[in-house]
DRENBAVEX-906626 format. One line per 5 residues: for each residue y negated, x, z negated of C-alpha. Coordinates in Angstrom, 2 decimals. Each point is the difference from the previous one (the first is absolute). Layout:
BEGIN
Y,X,Z; ...
This chain:
BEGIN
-87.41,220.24,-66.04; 3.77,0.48,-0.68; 2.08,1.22,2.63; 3.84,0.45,0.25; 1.34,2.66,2.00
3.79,-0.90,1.31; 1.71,3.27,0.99; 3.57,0.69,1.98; 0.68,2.75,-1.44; -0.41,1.84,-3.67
0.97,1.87,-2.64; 3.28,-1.04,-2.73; -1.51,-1.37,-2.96; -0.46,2.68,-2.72; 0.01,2.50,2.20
-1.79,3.05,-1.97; -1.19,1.36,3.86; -0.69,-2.20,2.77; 1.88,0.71,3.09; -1.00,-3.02,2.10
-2.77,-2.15,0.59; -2.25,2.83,-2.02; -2.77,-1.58,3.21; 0.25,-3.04,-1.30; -0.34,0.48,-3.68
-3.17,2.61,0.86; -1.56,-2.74,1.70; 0.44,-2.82,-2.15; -1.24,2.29,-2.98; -2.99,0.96,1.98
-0.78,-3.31,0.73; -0.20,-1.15,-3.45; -3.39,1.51,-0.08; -0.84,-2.98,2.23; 2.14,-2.73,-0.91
2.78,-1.23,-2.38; 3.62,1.53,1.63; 3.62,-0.87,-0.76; 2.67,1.45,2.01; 3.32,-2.21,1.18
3.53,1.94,1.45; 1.78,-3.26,0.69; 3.20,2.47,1.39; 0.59,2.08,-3.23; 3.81,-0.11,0.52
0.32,0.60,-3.47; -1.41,-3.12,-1.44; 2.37,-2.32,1.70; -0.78,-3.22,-0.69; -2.61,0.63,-2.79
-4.02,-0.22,0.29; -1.43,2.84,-1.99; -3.97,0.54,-1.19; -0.76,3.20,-1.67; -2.88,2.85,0.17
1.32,2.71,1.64; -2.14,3.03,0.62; -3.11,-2.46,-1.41; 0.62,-1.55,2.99; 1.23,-3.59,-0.42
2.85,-0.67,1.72; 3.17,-2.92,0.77; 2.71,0.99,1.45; 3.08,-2.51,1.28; 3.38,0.59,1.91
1.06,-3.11,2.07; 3.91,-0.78,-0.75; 2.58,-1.92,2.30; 1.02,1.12,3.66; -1.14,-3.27,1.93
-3.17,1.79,1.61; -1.59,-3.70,-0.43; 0.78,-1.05,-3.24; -0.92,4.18,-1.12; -3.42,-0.82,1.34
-0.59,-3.21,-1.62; 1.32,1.52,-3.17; -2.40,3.09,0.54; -3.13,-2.32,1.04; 0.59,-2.21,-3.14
0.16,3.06,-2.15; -3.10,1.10,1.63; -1.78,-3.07,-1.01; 0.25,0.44,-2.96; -1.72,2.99,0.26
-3.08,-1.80,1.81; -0.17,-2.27,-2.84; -0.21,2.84,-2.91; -2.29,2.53,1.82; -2.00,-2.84,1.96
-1.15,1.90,3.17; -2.84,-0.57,1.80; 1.54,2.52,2.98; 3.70,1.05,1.00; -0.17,3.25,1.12
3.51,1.02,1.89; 1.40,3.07,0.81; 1.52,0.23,3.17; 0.49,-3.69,2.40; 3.82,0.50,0.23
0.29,-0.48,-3.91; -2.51,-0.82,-2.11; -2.23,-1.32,2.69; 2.70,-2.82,0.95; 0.01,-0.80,-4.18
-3.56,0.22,0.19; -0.27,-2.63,2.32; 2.42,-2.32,-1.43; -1.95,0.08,-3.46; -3.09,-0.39,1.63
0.99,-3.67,2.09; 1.73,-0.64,-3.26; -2.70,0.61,-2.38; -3.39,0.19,2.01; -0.95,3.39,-0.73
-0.89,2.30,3.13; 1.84,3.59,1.01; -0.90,2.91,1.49; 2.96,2.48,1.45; -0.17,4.27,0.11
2.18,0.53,2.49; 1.68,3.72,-0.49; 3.35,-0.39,0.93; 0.64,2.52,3.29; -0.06,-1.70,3.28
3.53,1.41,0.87; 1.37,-1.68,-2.87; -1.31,-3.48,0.65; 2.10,-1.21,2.77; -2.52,-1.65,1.61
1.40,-0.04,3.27; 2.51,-2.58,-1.07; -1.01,-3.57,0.97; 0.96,-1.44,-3.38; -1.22,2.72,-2.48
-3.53,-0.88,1.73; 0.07,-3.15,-0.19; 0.67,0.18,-3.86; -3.17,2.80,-0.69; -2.33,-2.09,2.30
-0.62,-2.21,-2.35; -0.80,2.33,-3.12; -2.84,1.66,2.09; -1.18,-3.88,1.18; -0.34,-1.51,-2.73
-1.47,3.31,-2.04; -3.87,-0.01,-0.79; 0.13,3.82,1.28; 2.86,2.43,1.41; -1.20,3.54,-1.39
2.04,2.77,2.26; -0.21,3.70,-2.07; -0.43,1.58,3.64; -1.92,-0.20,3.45; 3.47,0.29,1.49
1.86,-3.10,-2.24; -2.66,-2.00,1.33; 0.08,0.77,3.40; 3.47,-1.00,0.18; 0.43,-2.57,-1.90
-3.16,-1.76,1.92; 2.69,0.77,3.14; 2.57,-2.27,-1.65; -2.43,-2.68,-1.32; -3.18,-0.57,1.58
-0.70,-2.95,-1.26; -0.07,1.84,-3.76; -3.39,1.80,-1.16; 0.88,3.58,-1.42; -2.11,2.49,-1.39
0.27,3.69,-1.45; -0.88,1.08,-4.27; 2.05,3.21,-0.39; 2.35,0.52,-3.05; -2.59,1.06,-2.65
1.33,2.97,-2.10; -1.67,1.68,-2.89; -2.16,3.31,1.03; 2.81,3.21,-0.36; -2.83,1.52,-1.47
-0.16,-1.41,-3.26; 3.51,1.21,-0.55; 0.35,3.20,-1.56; 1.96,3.17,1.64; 2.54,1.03,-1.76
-0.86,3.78,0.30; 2.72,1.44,1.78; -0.54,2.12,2.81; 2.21,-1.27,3.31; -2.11,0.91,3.02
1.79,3.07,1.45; -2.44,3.27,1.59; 0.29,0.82,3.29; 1.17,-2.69,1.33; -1.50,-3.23,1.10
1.02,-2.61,-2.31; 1.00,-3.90,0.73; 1.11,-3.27,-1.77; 2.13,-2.66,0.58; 0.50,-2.58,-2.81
2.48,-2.18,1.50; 3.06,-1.92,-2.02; 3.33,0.94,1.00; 0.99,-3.68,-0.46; 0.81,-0.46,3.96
1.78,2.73,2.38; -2.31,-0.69,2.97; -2.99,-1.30,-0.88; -2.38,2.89,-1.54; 1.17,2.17,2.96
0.93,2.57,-1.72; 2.90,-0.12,2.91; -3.10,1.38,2.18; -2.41,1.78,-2.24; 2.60,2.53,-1.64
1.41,1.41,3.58; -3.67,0.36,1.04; -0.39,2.36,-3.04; 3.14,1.94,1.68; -2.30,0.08,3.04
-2.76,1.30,-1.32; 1.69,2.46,-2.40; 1.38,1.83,2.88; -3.02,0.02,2.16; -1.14,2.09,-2.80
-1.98,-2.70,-1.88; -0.35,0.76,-3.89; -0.16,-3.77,-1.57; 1.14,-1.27,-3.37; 1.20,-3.52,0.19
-0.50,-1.56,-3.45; 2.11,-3.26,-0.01; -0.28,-2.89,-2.73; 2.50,-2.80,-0.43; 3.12,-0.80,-1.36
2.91,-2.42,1.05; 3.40,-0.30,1.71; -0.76,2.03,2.57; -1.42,2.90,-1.74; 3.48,2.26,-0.03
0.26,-1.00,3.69; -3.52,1.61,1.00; 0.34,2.92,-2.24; 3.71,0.60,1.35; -1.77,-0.20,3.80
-2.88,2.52,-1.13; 3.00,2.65,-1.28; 1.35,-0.47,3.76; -2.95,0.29,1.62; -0.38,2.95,-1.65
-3.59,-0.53,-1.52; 0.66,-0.72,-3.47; -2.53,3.17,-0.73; -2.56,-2.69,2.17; 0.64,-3.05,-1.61
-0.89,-0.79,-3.99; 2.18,-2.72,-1.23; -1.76,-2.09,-3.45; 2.35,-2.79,0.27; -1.74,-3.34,-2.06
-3.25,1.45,-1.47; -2.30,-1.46,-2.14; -4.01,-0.89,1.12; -1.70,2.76,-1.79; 2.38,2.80,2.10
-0.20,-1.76,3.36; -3.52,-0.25,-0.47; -0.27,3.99,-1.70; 2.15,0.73,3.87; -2.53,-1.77,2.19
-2.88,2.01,-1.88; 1.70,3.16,0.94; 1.43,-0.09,3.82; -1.95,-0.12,2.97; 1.08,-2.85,1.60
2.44,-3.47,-0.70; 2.41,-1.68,2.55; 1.02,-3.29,0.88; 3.05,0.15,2.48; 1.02,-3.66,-0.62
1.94,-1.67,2.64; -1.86,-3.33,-1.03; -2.19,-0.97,-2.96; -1.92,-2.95,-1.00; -2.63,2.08,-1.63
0.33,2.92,-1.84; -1.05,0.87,-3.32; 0.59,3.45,0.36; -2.36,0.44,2.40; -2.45,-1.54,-1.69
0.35,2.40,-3.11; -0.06,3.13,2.16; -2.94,-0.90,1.44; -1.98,-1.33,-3.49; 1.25,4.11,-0.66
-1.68,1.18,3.04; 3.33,0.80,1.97; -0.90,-0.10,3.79; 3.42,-2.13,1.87; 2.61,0.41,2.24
1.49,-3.59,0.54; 2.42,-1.08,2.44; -0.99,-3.18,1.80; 1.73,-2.36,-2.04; -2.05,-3.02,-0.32
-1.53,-0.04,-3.39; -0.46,3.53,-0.87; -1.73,1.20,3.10; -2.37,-3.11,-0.17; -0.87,0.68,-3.29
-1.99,3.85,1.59; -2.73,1.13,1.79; -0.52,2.82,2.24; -1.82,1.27,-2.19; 2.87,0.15,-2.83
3.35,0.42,2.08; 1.73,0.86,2.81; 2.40,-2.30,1.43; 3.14,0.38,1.74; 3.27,-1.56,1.91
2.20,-1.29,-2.68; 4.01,0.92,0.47; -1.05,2.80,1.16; 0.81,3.59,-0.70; -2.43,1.67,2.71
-2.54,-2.33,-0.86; -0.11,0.92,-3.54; 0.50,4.48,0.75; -3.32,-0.68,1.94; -2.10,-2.33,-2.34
1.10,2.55,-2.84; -1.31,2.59,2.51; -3.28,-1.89,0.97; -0.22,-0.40,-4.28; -0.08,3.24,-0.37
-2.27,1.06,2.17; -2.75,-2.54,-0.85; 0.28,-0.11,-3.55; -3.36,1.66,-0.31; -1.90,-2.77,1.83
1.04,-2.86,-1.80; -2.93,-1.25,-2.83; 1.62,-0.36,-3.22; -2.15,-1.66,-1.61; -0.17,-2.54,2.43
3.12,-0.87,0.21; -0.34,-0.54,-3.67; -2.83,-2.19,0.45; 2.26,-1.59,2.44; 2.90,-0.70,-2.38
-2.25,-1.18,-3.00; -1.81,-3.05,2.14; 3.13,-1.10,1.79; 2.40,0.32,-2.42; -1.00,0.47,-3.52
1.40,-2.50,-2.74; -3.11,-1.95,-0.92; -1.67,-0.13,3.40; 3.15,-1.78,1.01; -0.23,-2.28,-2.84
-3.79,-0.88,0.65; 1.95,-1.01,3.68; 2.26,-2.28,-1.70; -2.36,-1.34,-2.54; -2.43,-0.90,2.42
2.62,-2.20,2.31; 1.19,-1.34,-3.26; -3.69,-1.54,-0.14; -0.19,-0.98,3.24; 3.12,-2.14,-0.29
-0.76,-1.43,-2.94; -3.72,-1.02,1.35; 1.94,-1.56,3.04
C-alpha cells in the first residue's frame, strides 16, 4: 500500500528544524509502519519551476513551486508537475491536506490519473471563506468527489456538514507522539506558592491566541489577591507587543515569558504547573491541548470551536471566548477544583484519542477500506 500525502503547507527544504508542517511529517513517518509514504509540497516557493525528489528526515519527499502569474496556466503547470510525481511514486491513495489546496490538486490528479483521495481538513473555519458563493462552489467538489473527508475536530465537522450536506465528514484527531517519551530537561520552573498555569500559544497573530483577553484577566486576579504564575510559551511577531502590554499592566512579576521553546521544555513546563490554558479566539484543533492533557494538565479552554470539542468535563473547564470576565472566573473555578479532577484519566483520555499510532491504525484501516472498495 503506498500512499502520498499532499500538504499546503511545510517546512524550506534543508531546514535543520522544522517549523511547519512538523503534523504532517509525524504522521506520514508514523504511518510508514503501515504502508509505503512519500510526502509532496507542490507550493515550496523556493523551487520555482523545478520538481525535486530527495529523503528528507527519512521521509521521502517532492517538492515543486508552480511558476507564471496566469492562475490557469500556474495550475496546469503545477498539475503536470504533479504527474510526474504520480508516475515515479505510483500511489495507490492521495492523501491531501487541507480541500482549499491540496485537496483541489488532489482531485485533479485523481480524474486525471484514476487514483482515489481522501482530504484532512484543518484549516480554521474563520479562514475558509465559506460564506462566499464562489469559494463554495470551488471546495464542494474536493469533499464530493473524495472517498472520505476526515475533520481533526467534533466542531470542523459540525460546520462544515452546515455548509455541505450533501458531503460525508467524519472526525480522527491530529495524532501526536506521547510527551512522555520525551525527556525533561531538568530545570526547575514551577514557582511555590503560587498556583501555576500554561499557555503555549505562537505569537504569530495579534488577536488570535487571546492573549488580548487572558493577560488583563491576570491583572484581575492579581489584584483580587490571587497568587498565580502564568508560564507562557511561544515566539513570533507579536511577542514584544504582549510582553510590552504585561509591563503596563503591571504584572510582569505574574507573567513568565519563554518566547520559542523547544519540545523537551514545554513539555518539562506542563509537568510542573497545575493547570494549561487555551484562550483562542478560534482554532481548528489544537495540539496544545492535546499535549497538556497526554501530561495530565486539567483545561481551561475558551469556546472556540476545536479546542473546547476536543475536552470532557471530566478534563476542562470551559469558558466564553473574548472574554476577560469569562476567563478571571474559569481561572477561579480552576483553582478551586483542581483537586477533583482524575489525572490519570485524563491521561488515559489523551493516549486513546490522540496518541500517534492509534491515529495511524485510523488511517490505515480507511486506507483498506478504500482500496477493498
Amino acid at each position: 500500500m503506498r500512499i502520498l500525502m499532499i500538504v499546503t503547507w511545510y517546512s524550506p527544504k534543508d531546514a535543520e528544524v522544522m517549523t511547519a508542517g512538523v503534523f504532517h511529517y509525524e504522521q506520514s513517518m508514523a504511518l510508514k509502519k503501515y504502508a509505503d509514504m512519500a510526502l509532496y509540497y507542490p507550493y515550496d516557493t523556493d523551487m520555482t519551476g523545478r520538481l525535486s525528489k530527495k529523503t528528507e528526515h527519512d521521509l521521502l519527499t517532492y517538492r515543486y513551486g508552480a511558476s507564471g502569474s496566469n492562475p490557469i496556466s500556474k495550475f496546469s503547470d503545477l498539475l503536470n508537475a504533479s504527474k510526474k510525481v504520480i508516475r515515479d511514486f505510483k500511489p495507490d491513495i492521495i492523501h491531501a491536506h487541507v480541500a482549499q489546496g491540496a485537496g483541489r490538486l488532489a482531485l485533479a490528479l485523481s480524474k486525471a490519473c484514476n487514483i482515489p483521495y481522501i482530504v484532512t481538513e484543518h484549516s480554521p473555519m474563520e479562514q475558509n471563506h465559506l460564506d462566499n458563493t464562489v469559494t463554495r462552489m470551488m471546495t464542494f467538489p474536493v469533499y464530493k468527489f473524495s472517498k472520505a473527508n476526515i475533520c481533526v475536530s467534533k466542531d470542523s465537522m459540525t460546520r462544515l456538514k452546515e455548509y455541505f450536506p450533501n458531503c460525508k465528514f467524519h472526525v480522527i484527531y491530529n495524532g501526536i507522539i506521547n510527551p512522555s517519551t520525551i525527556d525533561d530537561d531538568g530545570n526547575k520552573y514551577r514557582v511555590e506558592g503560587y498556583t501555576n498555569a500554561l499557555i503555549t500559544a505562537a505569537f504569530y497573530d495579534k488577536f488570535v491566541k487571546g492573549y488580548q483577553y487572558l493577560l488583563p484577566a491576570i491583572k484581575e486576579l492579581k489584584n483580587e489577591g490571587i497568587k498565580i504564575k502564568l508560564h507562557i510559551c511561544g515566539g513570533g511577531d507579536y511577542f514584544d507587543y504582549y510582553k510590552q502590554m504585561a509591563d503596563e499592566l503591571e504584572i510582569s512579576d505574574s507573567v513568565i515569558f519563554y518566547g520559542q521553546c523547544k519540545r523537551e521544555q514545554v513539555y518539562s513546563i506542563m509537568r510542573q504547573v497545575d493547570f494549561s490554558i487555551s484562550a483562542s479566539e478560534y482554532e481548528c484543533s489544537g495540539v496544545s491541548v492535546q499535549e497538556a492533557l497526554f501530561l495530565k494538565n486539567p483545561m481551561l479552554v475558551t469556546r472556540s470551536g476545536g479546542a473546547n470539542s476536543l475536552v470532557t468535563p471530566e478534563n476542562a473547564i470551559v469558558v466564553d471566548r473574548k472574554s476577560i470576565p469569562a476567563l478571571v472566573e474559569g481561572i477561579k473555578e480552576m483553582i478551586n477544583k483542581l483537586d477533583t479532577f482524575d489525572k490519570e484519566k485524563i491521561e488515559k483520555y489523551a493516549f486513546y484519542n490522540f496518541e500517534i499510532d492509534n491515529v495511524s491504525k485510523r488511517y490505515k484501516k480507511l486506507y483498506e477500506r478504500i482500496l477493498k472498495k
